[in-house]
Phi, psi and omega in degrees: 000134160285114156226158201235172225207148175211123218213079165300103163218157202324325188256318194232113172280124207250072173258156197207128175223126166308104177286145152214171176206137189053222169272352171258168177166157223239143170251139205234358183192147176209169183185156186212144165203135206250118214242331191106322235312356170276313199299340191251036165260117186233140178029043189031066157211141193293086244269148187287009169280309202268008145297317186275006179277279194340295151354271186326293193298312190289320162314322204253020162280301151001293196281351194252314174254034161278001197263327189249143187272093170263109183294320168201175202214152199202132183225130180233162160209162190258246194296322186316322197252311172294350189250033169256163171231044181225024208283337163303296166329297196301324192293307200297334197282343199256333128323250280262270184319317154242354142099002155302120161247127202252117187302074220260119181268143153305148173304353170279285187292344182269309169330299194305328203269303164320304203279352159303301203262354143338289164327309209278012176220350183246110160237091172236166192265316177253145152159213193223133156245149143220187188217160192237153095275208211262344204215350191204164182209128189230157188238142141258146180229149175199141120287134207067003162077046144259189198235105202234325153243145169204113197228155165234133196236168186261055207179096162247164169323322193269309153307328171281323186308308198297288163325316201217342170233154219235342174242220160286317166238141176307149182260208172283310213281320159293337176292327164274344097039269172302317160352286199289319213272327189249005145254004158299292173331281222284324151316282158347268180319304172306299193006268187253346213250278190284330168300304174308329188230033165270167158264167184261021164293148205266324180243170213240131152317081182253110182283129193090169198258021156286309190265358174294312179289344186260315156334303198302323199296296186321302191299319185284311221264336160274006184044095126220144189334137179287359163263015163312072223258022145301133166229124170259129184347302178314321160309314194246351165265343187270307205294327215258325189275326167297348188258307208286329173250053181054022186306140177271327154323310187284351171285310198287317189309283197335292190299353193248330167292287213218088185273324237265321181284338172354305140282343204250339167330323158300298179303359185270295144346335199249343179279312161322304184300300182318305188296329153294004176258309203284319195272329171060058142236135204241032172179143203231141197217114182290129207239143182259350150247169193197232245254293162325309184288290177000294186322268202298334175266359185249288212292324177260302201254016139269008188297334181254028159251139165328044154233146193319122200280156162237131183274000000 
């Protein structure tokens, strides 16, 4: 069976298309068009530009797999959608236009769906993922490779860029600023909750194209083999102290890697850090699936085992 998986998400609209057989399966296609989709959020309802920017990337995904014998197609969205408050509205309008019915996760399902396809390419037994996006950040902790805590926070790459900084790169003042705002978030979540059921593994699970692109950043600037899929705390404070301070190499690496991340690398970066500070890890071991795969192997090719559904 062919299926194909579409990730409505605050910075990046996602398609990803699938062989599968049984429960396994191989990706045969992939494609992104970088929509933004937190800048047209005003007084937190979602503005009628950025439904017809939506519109647009899902049509012309549309026309991209009228090309493939696609048995079946699944469209979700994550913070972009859930943290409006016009988020009903957008869904009927973006049906009316594209004829997509589109599947809006709670933060709790998109975390379970990380922590799916973590699983199915990653093998460890105890530990922590998160994921950064565009609107949102969410940590799972699990053991025996179950799911033991699963939390979400409102504090993404995109949404802080948006919020606290006014040109490309944050100046100081804005970085503390954002600092303080994402060690709040991030207080909350540690607290009572996600601490209480960490381990004393050492490396952290990172989910997504905030640490793919800060991988991609790594891989280049230490010549190390593109199949590297590691970053170290150490790694990731010099890469992080060179972009805040406009070092132009690292600039240059950014615009020739991930022109599209541009803004949102730092904050995504200063949420990284936090979470490897507050979590005491000294290594981020980069996952080659995340949300999609989530998707598609819990919610579609697992519906009939005994695990907690996302409906």
């Amino acid at each position: 069976m062919k299926c194909a998986v579409v990730d409505v998400g605050s910075n990046t609209i996602r398609l990803s298309v699938y062989q599968t057989e049984g429960k396994n399966f191989r990706q045969l296609f992939t494609s992104k068009e970088t929509t933004g989709l937190a800048s047209y959020i005003s007084h937190h309802r979602m503005e009628k530009d950025g439904v017809l920017c939506a519109a647009a990337a899902l049509n012309k995904f549309r026309s991209i797999l009228e090309q493939f014998a696609i048995d079946r197609t699944e469209v979700f969205a994550t913070a972009s959608l859930r943290n409006i408050d016009n988020s009903n509205e957008v869904v009927m309008e973006l049906f009316r236009e594209t004829g997509y019915q589109i599947k809006v996760l709670s933060g709790h399902e998109e975390a379970l769906c990380d922590f799916y396809g973590v699983m199915y390419n990653i093998y460890i037994d105890t530990g922590m993922i998160f994921d950064i996006g565009g609107g949102s950040t969410e940590l799972v902790t699990f053991e025996n490779r179950k799911p033991c805590t699963i939390e979400s926070a409102g504090i993404g790459s995109l949404n802080l860029y948006n919020q606290f900084v006014e040109k490309i790169i944050p100046k100081k003042k804005e970085l503390e600023a954002m600092g303080e705002k994402v060690q709040q978030e991030l207080d909350d979540l540690f607290g009572c909750r996600v601490l209480a059921r960490q381990t004393k593994n050492k490396d952290i699970i990172g989910v997504g194209g905030t640490v793919r692109a800060l991988l991609k950043l790594v891989n280049l600037y230490y010549h190390l083999e593109e199949k590297n899929r590691c970053i170290t705390r150490n790694q990731l404070e010099e890469i992080f102290q060179m972009a805040t301070n406009k070092q132009k190499q690292i600039q240059n690496m950014i615009l020739k890697i991930c022109p599209e991340r541009v803004h949102t690398i730092i904050p995504g970066m200063l949420v990284m850090k936090s979470i490897l500070e507050k979590a005491g890890c000294e290594r981020i071991v980069v996952s080659k699936y995340g949300v999609r795969e989530g998707y598609l192997y819990h919610a579609i090719l697992s519906r009939d085992e005994d695990k907690e559904e996302i409906q």
